[in-house]
C-alpha positions in Angstrom: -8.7 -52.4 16.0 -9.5 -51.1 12.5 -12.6 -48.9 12.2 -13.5 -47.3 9.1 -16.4 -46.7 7.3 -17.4 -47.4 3.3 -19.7 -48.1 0.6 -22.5 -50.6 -0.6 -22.0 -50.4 -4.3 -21.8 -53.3 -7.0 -20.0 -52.1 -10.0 -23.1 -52.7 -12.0 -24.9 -49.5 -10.4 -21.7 -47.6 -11.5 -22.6 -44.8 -14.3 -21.4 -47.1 -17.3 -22.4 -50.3 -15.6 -18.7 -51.6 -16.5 -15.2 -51.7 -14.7 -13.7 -48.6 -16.3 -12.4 -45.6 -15.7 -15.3 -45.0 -13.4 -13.8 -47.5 -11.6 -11.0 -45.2 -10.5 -13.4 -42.1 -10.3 -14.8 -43.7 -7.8 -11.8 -44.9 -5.9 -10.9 -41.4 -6.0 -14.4 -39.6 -5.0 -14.3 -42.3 -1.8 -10.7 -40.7 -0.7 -12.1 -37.4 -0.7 -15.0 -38.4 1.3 -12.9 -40.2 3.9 -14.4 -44.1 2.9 -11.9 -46.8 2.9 -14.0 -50.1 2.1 -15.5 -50.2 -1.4 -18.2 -53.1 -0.6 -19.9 -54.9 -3.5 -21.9 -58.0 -4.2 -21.0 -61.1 -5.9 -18.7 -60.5 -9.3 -19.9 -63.9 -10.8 -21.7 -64.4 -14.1 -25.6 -63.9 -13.1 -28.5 -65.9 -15.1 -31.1 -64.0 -17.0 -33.0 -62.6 -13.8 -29.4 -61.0 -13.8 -28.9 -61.9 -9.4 -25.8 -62.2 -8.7 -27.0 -64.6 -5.7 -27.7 -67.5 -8.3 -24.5 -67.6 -10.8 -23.4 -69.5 -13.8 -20.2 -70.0 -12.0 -18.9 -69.6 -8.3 -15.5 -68.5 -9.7 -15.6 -67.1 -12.9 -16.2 -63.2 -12.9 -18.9 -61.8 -15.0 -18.0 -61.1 -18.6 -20.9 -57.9 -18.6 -18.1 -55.9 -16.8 -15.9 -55.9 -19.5 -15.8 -52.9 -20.7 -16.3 -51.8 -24.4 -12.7 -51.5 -25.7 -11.3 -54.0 -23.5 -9.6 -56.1 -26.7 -7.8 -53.3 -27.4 -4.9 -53.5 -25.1 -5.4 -57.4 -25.1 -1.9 -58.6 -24.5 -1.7 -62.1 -26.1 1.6 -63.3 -24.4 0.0 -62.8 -21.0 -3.1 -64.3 -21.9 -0.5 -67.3 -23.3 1.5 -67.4 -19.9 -2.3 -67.5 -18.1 -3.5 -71.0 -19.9 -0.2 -72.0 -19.2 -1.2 -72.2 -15.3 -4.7 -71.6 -15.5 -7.0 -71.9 -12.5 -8.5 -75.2 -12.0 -11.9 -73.7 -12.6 -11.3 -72.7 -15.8 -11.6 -75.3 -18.8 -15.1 -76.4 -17.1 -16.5 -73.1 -17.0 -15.5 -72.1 -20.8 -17.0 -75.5 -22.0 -20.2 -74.8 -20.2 -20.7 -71.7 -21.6 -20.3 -73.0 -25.3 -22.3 -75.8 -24.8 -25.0 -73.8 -22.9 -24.7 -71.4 -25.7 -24.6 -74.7 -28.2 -28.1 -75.8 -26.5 -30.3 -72.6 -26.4 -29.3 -71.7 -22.9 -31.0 -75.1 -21.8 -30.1 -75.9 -18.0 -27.5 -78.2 -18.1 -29.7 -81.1 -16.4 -31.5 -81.0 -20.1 -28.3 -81.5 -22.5 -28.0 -84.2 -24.2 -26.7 -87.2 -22.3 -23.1 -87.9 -23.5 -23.1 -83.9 -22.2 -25.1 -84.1 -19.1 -23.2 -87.4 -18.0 -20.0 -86.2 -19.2 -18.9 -88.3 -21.4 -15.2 -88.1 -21.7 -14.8 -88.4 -25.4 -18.0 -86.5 -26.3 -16.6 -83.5 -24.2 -13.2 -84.0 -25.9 -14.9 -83.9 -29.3 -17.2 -81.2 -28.8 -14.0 -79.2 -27.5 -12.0 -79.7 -30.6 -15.2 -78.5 -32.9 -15.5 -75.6 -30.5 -12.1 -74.7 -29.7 -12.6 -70.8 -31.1 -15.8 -70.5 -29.0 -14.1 -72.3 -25.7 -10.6 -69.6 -26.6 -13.4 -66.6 -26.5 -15.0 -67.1 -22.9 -11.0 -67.8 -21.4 -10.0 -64.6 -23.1 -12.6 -62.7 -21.5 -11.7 -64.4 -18.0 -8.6 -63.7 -18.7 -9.1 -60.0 -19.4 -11.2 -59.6 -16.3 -8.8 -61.0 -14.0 -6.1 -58.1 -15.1 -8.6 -55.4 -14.7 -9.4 -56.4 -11.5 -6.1 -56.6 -10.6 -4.9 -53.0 -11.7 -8.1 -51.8 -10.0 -6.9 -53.8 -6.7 -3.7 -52.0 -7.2 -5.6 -48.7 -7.7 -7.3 -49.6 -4.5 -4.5 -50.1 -2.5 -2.2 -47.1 -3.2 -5.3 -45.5 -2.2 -5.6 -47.2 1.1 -9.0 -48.8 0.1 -10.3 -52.4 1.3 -12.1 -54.3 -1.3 -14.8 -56.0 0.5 -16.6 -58.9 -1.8 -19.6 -61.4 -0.5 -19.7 -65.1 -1.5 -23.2 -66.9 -1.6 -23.4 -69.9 0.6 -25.0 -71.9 -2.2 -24.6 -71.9 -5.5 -26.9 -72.3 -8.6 -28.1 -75.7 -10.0 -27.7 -74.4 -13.5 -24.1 -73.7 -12.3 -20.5 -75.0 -13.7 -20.1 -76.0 -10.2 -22.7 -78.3 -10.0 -22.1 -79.5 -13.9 -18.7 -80.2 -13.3 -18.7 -81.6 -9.5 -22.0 -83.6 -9.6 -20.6 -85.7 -7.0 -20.0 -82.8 -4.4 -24.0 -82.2 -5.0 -26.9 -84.7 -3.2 -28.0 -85.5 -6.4 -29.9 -88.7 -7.5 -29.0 -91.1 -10.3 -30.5 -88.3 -12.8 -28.5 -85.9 -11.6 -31.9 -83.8 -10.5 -31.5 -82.4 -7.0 -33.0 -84.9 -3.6 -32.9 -81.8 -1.3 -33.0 -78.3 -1.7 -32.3 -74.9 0.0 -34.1 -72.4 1.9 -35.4 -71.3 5.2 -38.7 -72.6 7.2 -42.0 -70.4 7.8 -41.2 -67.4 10.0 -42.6 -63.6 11.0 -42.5 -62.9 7.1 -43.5 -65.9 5.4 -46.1 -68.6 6.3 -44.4 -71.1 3.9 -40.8 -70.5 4.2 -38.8 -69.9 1.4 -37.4 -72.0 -1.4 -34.2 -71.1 -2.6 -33.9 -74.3 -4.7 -30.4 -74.8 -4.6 -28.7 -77.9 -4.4 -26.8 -78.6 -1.2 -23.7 -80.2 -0.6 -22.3 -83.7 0.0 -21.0 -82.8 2.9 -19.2 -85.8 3.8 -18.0 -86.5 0.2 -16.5 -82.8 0.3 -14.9 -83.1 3.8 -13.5 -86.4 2.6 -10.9 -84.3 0.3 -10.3 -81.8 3.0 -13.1 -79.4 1.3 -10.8 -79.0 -1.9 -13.8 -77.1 -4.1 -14.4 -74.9 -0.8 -10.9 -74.0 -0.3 -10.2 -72.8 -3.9 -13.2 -70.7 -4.5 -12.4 -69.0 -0.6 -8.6 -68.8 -1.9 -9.9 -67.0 -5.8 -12.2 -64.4 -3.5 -9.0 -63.8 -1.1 -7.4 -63.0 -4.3 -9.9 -60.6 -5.9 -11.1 -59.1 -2.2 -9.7 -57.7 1.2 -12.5 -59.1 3.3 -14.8 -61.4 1.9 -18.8 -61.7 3.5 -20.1 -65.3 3.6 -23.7 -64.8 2.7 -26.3 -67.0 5.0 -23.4 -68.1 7.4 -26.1 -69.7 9.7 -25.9 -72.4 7.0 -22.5 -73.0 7.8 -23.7 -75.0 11.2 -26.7 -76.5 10.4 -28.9 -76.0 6.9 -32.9 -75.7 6.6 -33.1 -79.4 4.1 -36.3 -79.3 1.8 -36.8 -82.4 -0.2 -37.0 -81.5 -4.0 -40.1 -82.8 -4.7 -41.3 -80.4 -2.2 -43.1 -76.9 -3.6 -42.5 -74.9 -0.8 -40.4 -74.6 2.0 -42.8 -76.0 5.0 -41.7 -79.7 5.2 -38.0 -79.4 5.9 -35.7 -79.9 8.6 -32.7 -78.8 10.1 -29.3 -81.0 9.7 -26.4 -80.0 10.9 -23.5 -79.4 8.7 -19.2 -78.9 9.6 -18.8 -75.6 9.4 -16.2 -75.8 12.1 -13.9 -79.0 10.6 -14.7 -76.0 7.0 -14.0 -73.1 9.1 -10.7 -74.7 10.8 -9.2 -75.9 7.7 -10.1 -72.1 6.0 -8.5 -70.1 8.6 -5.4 -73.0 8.5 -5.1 -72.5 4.3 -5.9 -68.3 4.7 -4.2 -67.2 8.3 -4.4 -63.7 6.4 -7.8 -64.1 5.5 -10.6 -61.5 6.7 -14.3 -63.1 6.4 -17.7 -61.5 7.6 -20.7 -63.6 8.8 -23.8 -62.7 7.6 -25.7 -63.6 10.5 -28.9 -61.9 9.7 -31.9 -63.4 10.3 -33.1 -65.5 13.4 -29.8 -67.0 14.9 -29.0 -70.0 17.4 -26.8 -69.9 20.4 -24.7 -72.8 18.1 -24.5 -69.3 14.9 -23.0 -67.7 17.5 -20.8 -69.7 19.1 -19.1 -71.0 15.7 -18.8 -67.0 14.4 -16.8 -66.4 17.9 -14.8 -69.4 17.2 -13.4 -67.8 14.5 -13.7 -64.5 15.7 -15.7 -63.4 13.0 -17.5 -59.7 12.8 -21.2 -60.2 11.9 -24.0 -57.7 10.9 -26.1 -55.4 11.8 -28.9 -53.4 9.9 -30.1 -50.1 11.5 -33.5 -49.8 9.5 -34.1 -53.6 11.7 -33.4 -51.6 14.9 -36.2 -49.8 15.6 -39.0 -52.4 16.8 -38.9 -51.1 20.4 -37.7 -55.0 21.9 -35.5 -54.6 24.4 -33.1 -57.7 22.6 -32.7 -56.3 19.1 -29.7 -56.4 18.2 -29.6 -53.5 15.6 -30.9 -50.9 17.8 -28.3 -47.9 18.5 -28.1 -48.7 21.9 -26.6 -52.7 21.0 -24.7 -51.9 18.2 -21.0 -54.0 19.8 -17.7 -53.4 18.6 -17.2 -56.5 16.6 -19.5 -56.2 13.6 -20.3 -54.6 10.4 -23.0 -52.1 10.6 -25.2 -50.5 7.9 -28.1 -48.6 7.5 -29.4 -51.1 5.1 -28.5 -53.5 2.7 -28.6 -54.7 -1.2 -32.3 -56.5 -0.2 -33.7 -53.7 2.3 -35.4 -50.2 0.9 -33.2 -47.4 1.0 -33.8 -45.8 4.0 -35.2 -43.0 2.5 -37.8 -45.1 1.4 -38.1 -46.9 4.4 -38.3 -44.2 6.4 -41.2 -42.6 4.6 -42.8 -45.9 4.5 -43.3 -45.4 8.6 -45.8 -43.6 10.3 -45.3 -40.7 11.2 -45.0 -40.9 15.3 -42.8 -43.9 14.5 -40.8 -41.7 12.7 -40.6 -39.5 15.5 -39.3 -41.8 17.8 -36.7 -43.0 15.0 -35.9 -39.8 15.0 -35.4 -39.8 19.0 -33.1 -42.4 19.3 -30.5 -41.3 16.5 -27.7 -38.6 17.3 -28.1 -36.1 15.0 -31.2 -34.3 13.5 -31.6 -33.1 9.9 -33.2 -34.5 6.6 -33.1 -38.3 6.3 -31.5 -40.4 5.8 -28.3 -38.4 7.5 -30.1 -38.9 11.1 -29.7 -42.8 9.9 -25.8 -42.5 8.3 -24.8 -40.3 11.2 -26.1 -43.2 13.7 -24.3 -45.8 12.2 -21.1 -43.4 11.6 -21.2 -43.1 15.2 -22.0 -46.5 16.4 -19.0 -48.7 18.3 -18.7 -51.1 15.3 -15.1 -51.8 13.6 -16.3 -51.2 9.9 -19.7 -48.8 8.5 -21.1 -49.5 5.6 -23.5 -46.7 3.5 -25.2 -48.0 0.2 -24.7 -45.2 -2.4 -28.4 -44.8 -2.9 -28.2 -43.3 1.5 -25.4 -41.1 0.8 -27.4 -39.8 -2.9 -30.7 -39.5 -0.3 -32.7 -41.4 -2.9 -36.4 -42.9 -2.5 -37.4 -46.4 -2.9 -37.0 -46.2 -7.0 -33.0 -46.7 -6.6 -34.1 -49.9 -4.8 -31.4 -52.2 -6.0 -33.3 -55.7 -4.7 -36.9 -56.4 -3.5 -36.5 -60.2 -2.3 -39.1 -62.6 -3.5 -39.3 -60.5 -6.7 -37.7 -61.1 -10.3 -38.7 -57.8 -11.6 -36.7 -54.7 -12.2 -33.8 -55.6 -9.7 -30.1 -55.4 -9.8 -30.9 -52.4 -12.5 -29.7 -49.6 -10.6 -27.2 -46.9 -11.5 -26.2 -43.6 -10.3 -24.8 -40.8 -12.4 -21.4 -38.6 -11.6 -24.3 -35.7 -12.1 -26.3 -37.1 -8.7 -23.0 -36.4 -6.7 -23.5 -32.9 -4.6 -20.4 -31.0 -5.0 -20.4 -30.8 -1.3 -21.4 -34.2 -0.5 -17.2 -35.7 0.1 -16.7 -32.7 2.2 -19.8 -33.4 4.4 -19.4 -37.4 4.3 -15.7 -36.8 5.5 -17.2 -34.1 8.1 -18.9 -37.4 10.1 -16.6 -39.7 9.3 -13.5 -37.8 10.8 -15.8 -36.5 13.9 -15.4 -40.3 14.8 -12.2 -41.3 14.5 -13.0 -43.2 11.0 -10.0 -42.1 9.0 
């Protein structure tokens, strides 16, 4: 069995916030240091709130990431050869953006009718007027998807895993939901009749509403889950190993009727993950996927992520309440999993760690293998835990407090704003990240 160890980083926390030639830099700096998985979150086009969790598009990649220059080596008879066979996707998502751009950034679900309803020869009209605007957005796809692939090629002479993470949902506002109202439980007005989320628990009296549509389910498993298939098959493209975000959704789905403000008065309905699942691993045989099974999971989560045989998750900051069935303490970390000392949504553990007091700190302190200055106690514990892949957010390795935060869930201020700097990088710190990682067999 693989086991490596990596890095938590989404390109936007990269110095220039774009895919270039930090890009390699850091492909580079991670050989040094002995890390073979370059993690990130979702590539797609985020709304203003700038998530990539709620997209304008479950397929198209996020046009911010072009770099400055990137028209100048623009090579038109590729680009020519690439509407030739474009993806499916494609001609939905570029009209979307024009005619989002067309109505002030309006959700969709406010267009004008002929729009909203898609009108055939309305669309076909407002195509022709825009056809300049509609050639733009492809061009930057376009440009994107050759990037990523030189830096997939980068990746692999290096011997690095690109490791990507799909949202189970997607946005309302979305091309998705646009395009493929009829994969959506959406009413005659096309608004939403149940939305997403998760009930009341230890951290929330009310739940929490995501407010995404669901699915059709049976509407989508009547064409052999088509739209499922090709966004899985663009992310097997682009990634390695790809994470399903809220996999427990996959089996059955928390169901909160629109008209609902909070989260309290849903219920659980199942949902065919497995018939999904099956016809996934049938299309992909190749294909490497990672449950997110955070959270409070059923015996049924489980069983459908060993019917796959699919490695979950496991947070180390989660594994120090002192119950004797946590499953991120050191002492249950299993073989078959993904651990890390925290993720995009926890504190850094700097931060977290501070945040305790200070006898809980001690006995953190106790039950990790190596002393010293945190957070290394914390990477050194999960460096050394049975798991088949580590993962270390950049903002660990740097030692930074809770200001390089990259999300605060249930917030819409200052997230998914963090960068590091080639200066914040230790001359020493590859050496002594290699150091750990080699001690355990991780190279």
């Amino acid at each position: 069995m693989t086991s490596n160890a990596g890095l938590l980083l989404h390109p936007t926390s990269l110095p220039s916030g774009v895919l270039d030639t930090d890009v390699e830099q850091l492909l580079d700096w991670m050989v040094q240091a002995g890390l073979t998985v370059w993690q990130m979150l979702p590539l797609t086009p985020p709304h203003g709130d700038l998530s990539p969790y709620q997209s304008l598009s479950a397929f198209a990649l996020n046009p911010a990431l072009l770099p400055q220059n990137w028209a100048d080596d623009f090579n038109e008879l590729a680009f020519a050869a690439y509407l030739e066979s474009a993806p499916s996707w494609l001609d939905d998502f570029a009209l979307f953006c024009v005619l989002k751009a067309q109505h002030q950034q309006a959700c969709w679900s406010d267009w004008p009718d002929p729009f909203k309803y898609r009108d055939a020869s309305a669309l076909e009209e407002f195509a022709q007027q825009q056809h300049q605007a509609i050639i733009s957005i492809k061009r930057e796809q376009f440009a994107l998807q050759q990037r990523w692939q030189a830096i997939k090629d980068y990746a692999q002479s290096r011997n690095i895993q690109l490791f990507g993470d799909m949202p189970i949902f997607v946005a309302y506002d979305s091309a998705d939901v646009w395009a493929n109202p009829q994969a959506f439980l959406l009413d005659e007005q096309l608004q939403p009749t149940y939305v997403t989320g998760v009930p009341p628990d230890y951290f929330s009296e009310t739940g929490q509403r995501w407010g995404n549509p669901h699915y059709n389910w049976p509407a989508m498993q009547q064409n052999g889950f088509k739209w499922w298939l090709d966004r899985i098959g663009e992310s097997f493209k682009l990634f390695d190993l790809v994470r399903i975000d809220h996999f427990r959704g996959l089996e059955a789905s928390w169901y909160i009727p629109a008209s609902e403000s909070t989260a309290i008065n849903g219920e659980w309905r199942q949902v065919p993950g497995q018939a999904l699942l099956t016809q996934v691993a049938q299309a992909y045989p190749e294909g490497l996927l990672v449950a997110e099974d955070l959270g409070i999971i059923t015996p049924e989560v489980v069983a459908l992520k060993e019917a796959f045989n699919l490695p979950g998750m496991a947070v180390l900051q989660f594994g120090f309440s002192g119950l004797p069935d946590n499953p991120h303490s050191p002492s249950s970390l299993i073989a078959k999993s993904v651990v890390y000392t925290g993720t995009h949504d926890n504190d850094t553990s700097l931060g977290w760690f501070n945040s305790l007091a200070p006898d809980t700190q001690h006995w953190v302190l106790s039950q990790l293998p190596e002393a010293g200055e945190m957070p290394w106690p914390l990477i050194a514990g999960a460096i050394a835990s049975p798991a088949e892949r580590v993962i270390v957010p950049m903002q660990d390795f740097l030692g930074l407090n809770s200001d390089a935060r990259m999300n605060t869930p249930g917030t819409t201020e200052h997230n998914w704003r963090w960068r590091f700097d080639w200066a914040d990088l230790p001359a020493d710190l590859a050496s002594r990240i290699r150091g750990l990682v080699a001690a355990q067999g991780r190279i």
